[in-house]
Structures are given as structure tokens and as C-alpha cells.
N, C-alpha and C positions, 0 to 999 in steps of 0.2 A: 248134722241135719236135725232139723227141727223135728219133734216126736208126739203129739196133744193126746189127752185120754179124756172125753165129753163125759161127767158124768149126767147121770141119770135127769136129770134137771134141764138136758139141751136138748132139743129135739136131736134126733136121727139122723134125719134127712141131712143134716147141714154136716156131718160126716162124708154120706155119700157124693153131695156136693166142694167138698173140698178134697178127697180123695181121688175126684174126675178131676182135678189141678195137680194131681202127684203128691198132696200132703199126706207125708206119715201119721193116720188119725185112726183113733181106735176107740169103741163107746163101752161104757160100764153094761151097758144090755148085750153087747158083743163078748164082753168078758165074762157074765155072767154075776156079776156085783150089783145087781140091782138090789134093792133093800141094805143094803151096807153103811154103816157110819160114815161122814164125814174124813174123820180120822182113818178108817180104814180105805177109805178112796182116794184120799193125797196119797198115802203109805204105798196101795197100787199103782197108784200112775209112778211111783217114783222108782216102783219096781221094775216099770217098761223105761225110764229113762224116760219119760213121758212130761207133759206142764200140765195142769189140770184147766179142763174149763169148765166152766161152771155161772151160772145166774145167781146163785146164791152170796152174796158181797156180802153179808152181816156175819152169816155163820164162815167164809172163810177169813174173813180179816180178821177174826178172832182166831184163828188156828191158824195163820198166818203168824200171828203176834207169840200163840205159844210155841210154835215150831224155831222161832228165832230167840226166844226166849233160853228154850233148850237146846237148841244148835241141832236143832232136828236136821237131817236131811231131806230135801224135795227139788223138784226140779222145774218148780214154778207155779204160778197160777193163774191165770188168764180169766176175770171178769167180765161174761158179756150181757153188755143193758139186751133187754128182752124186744125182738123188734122181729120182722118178719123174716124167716129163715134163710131169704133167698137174695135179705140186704146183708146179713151177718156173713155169708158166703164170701161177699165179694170183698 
């Protein structure tokens, strides 16, 4: 089963709205990781067995690149273009 952990950068709502479809989703304001690094927010989703998502595509594809660099462990990353909550849903 699929697992997502939204950080701070996703709206909410699109949490609640995919979790009324049965998805296993969890948000960094849910966890309590808001103000948190980059690096410390992959390192958490990867902790829930989780993929991250995120708006942010400059600063993760560069920790994308170091994490494979060093054989980091994670459990994904999921990049969504910025659009209205209720099309990203769907």
C-alpha cells in the first residue's frame, strides 16, 4: 500500500480530500514538523514508510541527487505543479 507524507508546502485540504478515497496520507502540520529542513522531512516520511510530496522541485531534486549520491534511503518523492487543490485531488 501506498503511504504520502504532504510536507508543509501542500495545502491540507488535499490530504483530507484524498484520504475520503482511502489514501494512506499524512501532513508534516499533522506530525508536527512544520518549520523543519528539507532533509529532515524526506528522513520523516521515510520514517512512516511514506513518499514525499511536495511543490518544491529545485530544492528536492537536489536532495534527490544527494540522497542517490549516498545511497540514502527514502521512499520517494512525489512533485506537484501548483494548481488548484481540488484538481490535484483528482
Amino acid at each position: 500500500m501506498v503511504r504520502l507524507y504532504l510536507d508543509e508546502d501542500v495545502n491540507v485540504l488535499l490530504a483530507l480530500l484524498l484520504q475520503a478515497r482511502s489514501i494512506n496520507i499524512t501532513t508534516a502540520h499533522g506530525q508536527k514538523m512544520l518549520g523543519r529542513s528539507d532533509v529532515e522531512q524526506l528522513d520523516f516520511a521515510s520514517t512512516l514508510n511514506a513518499a514525499l510530496v511536495t511543490h518544491n522541485r529545485v530544492d528536492f531534486e537536489k536532495l534527490f541527487q544527494e540522497y542517490i549520491e549516498n545511497e540514502r534511503r527514502y521512499d520517494g518523492i512525489i512533485v506537484l505543479i501548483r494548481r488548484d487543490v481540488y484538481t490535484m485531488a483528482q
